[in-house]
C-alpha positions as CSV (number, residue, x, y, z in Angstrom):
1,X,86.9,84.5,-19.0
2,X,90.0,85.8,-17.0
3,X,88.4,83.7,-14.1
4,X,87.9,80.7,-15.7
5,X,91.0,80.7,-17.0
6,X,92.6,81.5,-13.3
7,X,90.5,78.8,-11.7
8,X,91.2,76.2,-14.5
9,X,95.1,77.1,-14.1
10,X,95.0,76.6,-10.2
11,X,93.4,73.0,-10.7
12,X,95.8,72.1,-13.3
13,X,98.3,73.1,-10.4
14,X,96.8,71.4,-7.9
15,X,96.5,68.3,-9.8
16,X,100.4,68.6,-10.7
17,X,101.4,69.4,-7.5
18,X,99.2,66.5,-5.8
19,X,100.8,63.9,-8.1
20,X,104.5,64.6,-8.4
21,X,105.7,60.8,-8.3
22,X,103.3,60.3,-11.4
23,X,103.9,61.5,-14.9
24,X,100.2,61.4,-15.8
25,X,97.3,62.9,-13.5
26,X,95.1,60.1,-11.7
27,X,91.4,59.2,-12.7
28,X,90.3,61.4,-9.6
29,X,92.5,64.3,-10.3
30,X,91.1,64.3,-13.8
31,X,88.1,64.4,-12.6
32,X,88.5,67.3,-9.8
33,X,90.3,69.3,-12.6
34,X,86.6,69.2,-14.7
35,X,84.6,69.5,-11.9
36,X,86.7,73.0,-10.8
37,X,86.4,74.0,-15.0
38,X,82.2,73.4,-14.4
39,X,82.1,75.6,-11.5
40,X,84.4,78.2,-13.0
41,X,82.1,78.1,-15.9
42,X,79.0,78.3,-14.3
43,X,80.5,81.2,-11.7
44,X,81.3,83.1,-15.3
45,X,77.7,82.8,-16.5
46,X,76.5,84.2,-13.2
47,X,78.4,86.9,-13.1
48,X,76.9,87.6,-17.1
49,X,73.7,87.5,-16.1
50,X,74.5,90.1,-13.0
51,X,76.0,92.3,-15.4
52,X,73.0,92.1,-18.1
53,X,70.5,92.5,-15.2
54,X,72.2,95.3,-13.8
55,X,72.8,97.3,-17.2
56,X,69.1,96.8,-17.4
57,X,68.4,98.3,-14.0
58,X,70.9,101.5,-14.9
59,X,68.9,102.1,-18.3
60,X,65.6,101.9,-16.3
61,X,66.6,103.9,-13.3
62,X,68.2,106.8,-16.4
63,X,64.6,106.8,-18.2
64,X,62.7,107.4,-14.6
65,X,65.7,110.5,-14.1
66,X,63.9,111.7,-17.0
67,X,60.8,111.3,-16.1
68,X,61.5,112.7,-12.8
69,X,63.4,115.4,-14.6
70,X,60.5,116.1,-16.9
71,X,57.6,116.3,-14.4
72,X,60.1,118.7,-11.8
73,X,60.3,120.9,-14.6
74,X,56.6,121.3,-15.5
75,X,56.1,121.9,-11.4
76,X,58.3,124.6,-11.7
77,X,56.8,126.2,-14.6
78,X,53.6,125.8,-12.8
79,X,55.1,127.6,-9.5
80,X,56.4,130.7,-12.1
81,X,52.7,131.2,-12.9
């Protein structure tokens, strides 16, 4: 959300900045300002779906630690014997 909110401030800049001489932003500028919001959304829902995929891969990768864990400690009782 911090993003979005970055991105959607530096359009609303840019569309200021680009029309000084007008007190209302143009057709196009409107337009370039909610096409910059759309990508900052979308780059937002990526980088949700990175983070749920990768908490997924960390809770898979902890339960084969313990499998691994497991299985080292039945060798080792094995070796004692």
């Amino acid at each position: 959300m911090k993003r979005l909110k970055k991105v959607a401030g530096c359009g609303l800049l840019l569309v200021l900045l680009s029309g000084c001489c007008t007190p209302m932003a143009s057709r196009s500028q409107l337009q370039m300002l909610e096409e910059t919001r759309k990508v900052a959304e979308s780059a937002e829902a990526d980088l949700a779906a990175c983070k749920q995929h990768r908490a997924e891969l960390e809770r898979q990768l902890a339960q084969k630690k313990q499998v691994l864990a497991e299985w080292q400690n039945i060798l080792s009782q094995c070796n004692r014997s």
